[in-house]
N, C-alpha and C positions, 0 to 999 in steps of 0.2 A: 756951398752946394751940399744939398741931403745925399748920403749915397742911398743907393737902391734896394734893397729888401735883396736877400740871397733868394734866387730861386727854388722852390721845395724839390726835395729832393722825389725820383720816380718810386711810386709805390705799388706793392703787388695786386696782380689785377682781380684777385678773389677776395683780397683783405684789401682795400683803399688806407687805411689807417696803420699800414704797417712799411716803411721807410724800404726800401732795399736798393741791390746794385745787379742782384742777378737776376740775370733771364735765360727764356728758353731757348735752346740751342736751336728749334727748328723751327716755331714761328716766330720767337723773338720777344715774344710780352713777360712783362717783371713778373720775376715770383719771389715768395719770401720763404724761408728758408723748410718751412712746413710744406706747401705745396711743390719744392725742389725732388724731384726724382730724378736718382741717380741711372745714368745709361750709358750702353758702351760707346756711347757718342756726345755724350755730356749730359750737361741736368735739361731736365724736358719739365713740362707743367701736365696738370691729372691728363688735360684734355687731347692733349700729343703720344700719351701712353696708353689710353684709353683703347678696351679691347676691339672698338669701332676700327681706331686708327692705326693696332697694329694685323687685323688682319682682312686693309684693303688690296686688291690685285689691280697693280700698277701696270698697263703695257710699259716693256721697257723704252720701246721708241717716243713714247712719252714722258718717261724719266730723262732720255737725253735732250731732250726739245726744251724740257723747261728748264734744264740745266742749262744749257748754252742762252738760252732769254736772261738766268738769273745772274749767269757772271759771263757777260762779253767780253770783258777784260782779258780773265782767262782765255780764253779760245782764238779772242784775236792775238794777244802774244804768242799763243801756238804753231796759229797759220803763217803767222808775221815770220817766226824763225823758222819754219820748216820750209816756206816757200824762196825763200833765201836761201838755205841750204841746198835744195832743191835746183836750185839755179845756178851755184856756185859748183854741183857735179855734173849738170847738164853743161854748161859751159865755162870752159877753160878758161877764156879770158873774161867774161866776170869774174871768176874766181881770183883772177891776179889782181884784177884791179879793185875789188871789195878790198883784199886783205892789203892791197898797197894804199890804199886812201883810208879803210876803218880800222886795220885792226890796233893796238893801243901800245905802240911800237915808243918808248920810254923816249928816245932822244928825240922824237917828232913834236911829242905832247910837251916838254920839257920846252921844246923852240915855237910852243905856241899853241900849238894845234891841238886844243882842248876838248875839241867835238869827239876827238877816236875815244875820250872815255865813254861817249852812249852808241856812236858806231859798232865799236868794239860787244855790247852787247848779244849783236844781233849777227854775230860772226860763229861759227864751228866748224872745227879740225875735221872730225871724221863722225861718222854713225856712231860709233861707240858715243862719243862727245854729247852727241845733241840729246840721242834717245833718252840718257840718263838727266840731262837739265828738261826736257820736255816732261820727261814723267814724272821728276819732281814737281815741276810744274803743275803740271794736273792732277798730282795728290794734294797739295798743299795750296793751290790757289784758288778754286773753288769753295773751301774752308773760310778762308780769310773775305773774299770778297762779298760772299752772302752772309757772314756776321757781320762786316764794316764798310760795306758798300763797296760800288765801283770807281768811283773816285777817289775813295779813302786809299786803296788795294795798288790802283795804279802810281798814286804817290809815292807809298809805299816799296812796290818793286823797283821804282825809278829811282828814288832815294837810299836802296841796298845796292845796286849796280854800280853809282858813284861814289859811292862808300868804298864797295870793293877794288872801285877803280882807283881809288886815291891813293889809298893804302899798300897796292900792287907800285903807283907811281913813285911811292916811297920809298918802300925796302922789297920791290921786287925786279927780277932781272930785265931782261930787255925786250920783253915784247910779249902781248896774251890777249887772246881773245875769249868768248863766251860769258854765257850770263849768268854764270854761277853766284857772283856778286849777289844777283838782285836775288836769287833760288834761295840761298842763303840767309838773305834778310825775310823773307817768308816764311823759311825752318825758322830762326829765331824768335819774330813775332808771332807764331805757334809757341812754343818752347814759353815764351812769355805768359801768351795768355792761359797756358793749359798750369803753369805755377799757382796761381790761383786757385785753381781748382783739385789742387793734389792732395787735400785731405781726403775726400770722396774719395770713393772706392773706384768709380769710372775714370775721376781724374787722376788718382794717384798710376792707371792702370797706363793712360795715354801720356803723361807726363815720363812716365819709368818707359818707355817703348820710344818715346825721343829722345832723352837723353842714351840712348841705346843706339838710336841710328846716330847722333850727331857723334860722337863718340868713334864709329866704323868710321862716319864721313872727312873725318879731323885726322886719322890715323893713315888713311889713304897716302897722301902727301910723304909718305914713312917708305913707300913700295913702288910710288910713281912718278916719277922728278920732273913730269911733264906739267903736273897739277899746281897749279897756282896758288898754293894755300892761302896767299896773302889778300886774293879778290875773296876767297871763301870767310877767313875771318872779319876784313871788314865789312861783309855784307851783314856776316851774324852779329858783329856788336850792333851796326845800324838797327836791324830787325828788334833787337833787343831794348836798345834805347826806346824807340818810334813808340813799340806795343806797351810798355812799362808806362810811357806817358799817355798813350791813349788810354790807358784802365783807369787812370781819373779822371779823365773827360764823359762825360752823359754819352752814353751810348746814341740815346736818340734826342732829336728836337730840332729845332731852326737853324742852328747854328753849329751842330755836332758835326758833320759833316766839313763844313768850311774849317774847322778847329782842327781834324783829325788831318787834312790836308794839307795845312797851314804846318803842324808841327811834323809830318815828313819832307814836306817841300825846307822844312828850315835846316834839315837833317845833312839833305843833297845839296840843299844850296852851301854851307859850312863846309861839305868833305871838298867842292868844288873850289873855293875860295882856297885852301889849302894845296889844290891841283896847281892852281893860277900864280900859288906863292913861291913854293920849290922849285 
């Protein structure tokens, strides 16, 4: 059998003849390292920095509209755990019985009960608890999902959740809830893709301001015995791994998408198997 000609690789959309892997952080088309302009939000292309484009007036309720069109991923995880939380203070016996059937109770999942690793997601202690995984959430998920799509994103966070839950299942004590795991695998897969970019002056700028918060967020567990460090680190190796493997994967094309999903579902599926085995 002939094998097949490797795919050419994407070239920048001003220079056709010149090979690259970056693009612009806010419509997405390749640029080559000339047309790359550095911003406090990554590298942009002329036409996104352009004095047209930076001073159009945006209504903001139009910012938020196209934002929730651009990542429902996000938004739906939002409403998913807030409306749950939600209902878990409004009623009492919800609340028993969420946290008696999901939350990720070590000697339940141990005699089988595999499922309280993604119940257990969708579980929080108190206000403090949730405001802070929600608003990581909507700093960091928004980000990820409109540079890798919404199915890539939701793989992704589902694949840092069972990571952190496995990990928790190992060498953690006897019972946790929350979705720090997947929050985690988020910050990491940020934390991965902004590495790349930390020679620039934009990227060395957002690269150095997460290693800054992960840093506070790792030290936490040092002042809080409540915190679960161990769903927190494995979500961040998971993120870590996922995004590392998606930056050699083609950003765009037929198949990008199916691939970028394929290798976080293999991530969750592995930390799972692991669950099944202990």
């Amino acid at each position: 059998m002939d094998s097949l000609p490797a795919p050419a690789p994407p070239a920048c959309y001003r220079h056709p003849d010149r090979p690259t892997r970056l693009s612009c952080s806010e419509c997405g088309r390749f640029i080559c390292v000339e047309c790359s302009l550095d911003t406090a939000v990554g590298q942009k292309c002329p036409e996104c920095t352009s004095p047209e484009q930076r001073t159009r007036v945006i209504p903001a309720r139009a910012i938020i509209h196209a934002d929730r069109r651009a990542t429902p991923v996000t938004w739906t995880l939002i409403g998913l755990n807030v409306a749950i939380f939600l209902a878990a203070q409004l009623f009492s016996g919800f609340k028993i019985e969420a946290f008696d059937r999901g939350a990720q109770i070590h000697s339940a999942v141990a005699a089988g009960q595999w499922w309280r690793i993604f119940s257990a997601m969708f579980l929080h202690t108190d206000l403090v608890h949730i405001l802070f995984n929600m608003y990581a959430l909507w700093l960091f998920g928004p980000v990820l999902e409109r540079r890798f799509g919404s199915p890539s994103f939701a793989a992704l966070y589902l694949a840092g959740g069972i990571s952190g839950g496995m990990l928790f299942q190992l060498i953690g004590g006897a019972a946790a809830v929350g979705s720090s795991g997947a929050i985690f695998a988020l910050f990491g897969a940020l934390l991965a893709a902004s590495y790349r970019q930390r020679h620039t002056r934009a990227g060395a700028a957002v690269f150095g301001q997460l290693l800054l918060l992960l840093a506070i967020n790792l030290s936490l567990p040092l002042f809080l015995d409540s915190i679960a460090w161990q769903g927190h680190l494995g979500g961040l190796a998971a993120g870590v791994l996922i995004a590392a493997v998606w930056d050699r994967l083609p950003l765009h094309g037929k198949t990008a998408t199916a691939r970028r999903v394929a290798v976080a579902l293999a991530v969750g599926a592995a930390a799972m198997v692991v669950v099944l085995l202990v």
